[in-house]
Structure formats: structure tokens, C-alpha cells
N, C-alpha and C positions, 0 to 999 in steps of 0.2 A: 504494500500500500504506500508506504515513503516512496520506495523506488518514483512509484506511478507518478505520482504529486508533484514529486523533482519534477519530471521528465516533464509535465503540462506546464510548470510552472515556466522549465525552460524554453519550453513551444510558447506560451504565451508572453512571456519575457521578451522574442523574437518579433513576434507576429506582432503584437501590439505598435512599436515604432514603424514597420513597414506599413502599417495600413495608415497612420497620421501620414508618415510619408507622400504615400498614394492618394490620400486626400488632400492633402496641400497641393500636391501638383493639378490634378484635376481643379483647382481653386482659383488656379493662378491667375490675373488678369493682365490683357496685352497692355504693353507699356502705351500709354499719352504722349504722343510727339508733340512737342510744342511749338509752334510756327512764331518764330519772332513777326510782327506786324511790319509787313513792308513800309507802310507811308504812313507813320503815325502824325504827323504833324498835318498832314491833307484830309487826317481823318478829325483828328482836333480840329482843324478849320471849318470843317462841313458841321459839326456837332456844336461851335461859336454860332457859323450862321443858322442853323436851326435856329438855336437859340435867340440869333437877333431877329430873324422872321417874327417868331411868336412873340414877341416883346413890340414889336412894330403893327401887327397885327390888331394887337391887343392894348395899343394907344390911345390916351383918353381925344389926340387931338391930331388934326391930317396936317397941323405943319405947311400950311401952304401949298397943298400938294406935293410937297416933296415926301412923305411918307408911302406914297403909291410907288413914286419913284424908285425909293429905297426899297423897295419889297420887291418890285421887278430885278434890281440889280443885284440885289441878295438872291433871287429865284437863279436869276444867269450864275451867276458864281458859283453855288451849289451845282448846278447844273454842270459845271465845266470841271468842275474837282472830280465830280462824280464818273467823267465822260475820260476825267485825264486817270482816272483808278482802273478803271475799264480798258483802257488802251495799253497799261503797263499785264495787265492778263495774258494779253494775245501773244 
């Protein structure tokens, strides 16, 4: 009966780390590649003009019409950041 007990306890003693093993690996997850941000500064420019968009938008007063003004040319500039982000893809 000792003998036996040994001997399982040695199969078990064995068995037991290869199967954490085998579950660890089955567990594993593929590494996250991290893509440094090609154009961070064209990307901060376009997320300022949003920003001055909605703030021009959202003006208590049109400024002599220059506030229509400014929102077209903030539309073009967004517009061309967006179109120069696009161009470095290709």
C-alpha cells in the first residue's frame, strides 16, 4: 500500500506541472504590435480644428460675417489635412 501511494504521488507530483504547463500555453495571447502614429501633429491639428469648428458654431454672435467665413476655412483645412493623411496611405 506505501509502495502504491509513493508511486501516485510520484505520477501526480509529475502530471500536475505539465498540465499548468499545457494550460498556460493554450492561454497565451498574441503579442499587441504597437504602430507608433505616423502624423501626430496633423492629427492634433485636425482634432484643434474640430474643436474651433464647434466653438464657432456654437457663437453667441456672427462677427460681421466673418464667423461663416471662418467655419468654411476651418471646413477647407480639415478637409486638406484629412486628404494630405490619405495621400501618405497610398
Amino acid at each position: 500500500m506505501t509502495k502504491r501511494l509513493i508511486v501516485v504521488m510520484l505520477i501526480l507530483s509529475l502530471m500536475v506541472p505539465a498540465l499548468m504547463v499545457s494550460q498556460t500555453l493554450g492561454q497565451t495571447q498574441p503579442k499587441q504590435v504597437q504602430v507608433k502614429e505616423q502624423h501626430p501633429a496633423i492629427r492634433a491639428a485636425i482634432k484643434a480644428l474640430e474643436k474651433a469648428k464647434y466653438d464657432l458654431e456654437h457663437a453667441a454672435h456672427d462677427f460681421g460675417g466673418h464667423r461663416a467665413e471662418a467655419l468654411e476655412a476651418v471646413n477647407r483645412a480639415i478637409e486638406q489635412l484629412r486628404k494630405a493623411l490619405e495621400y501618405d496611405r497610398k
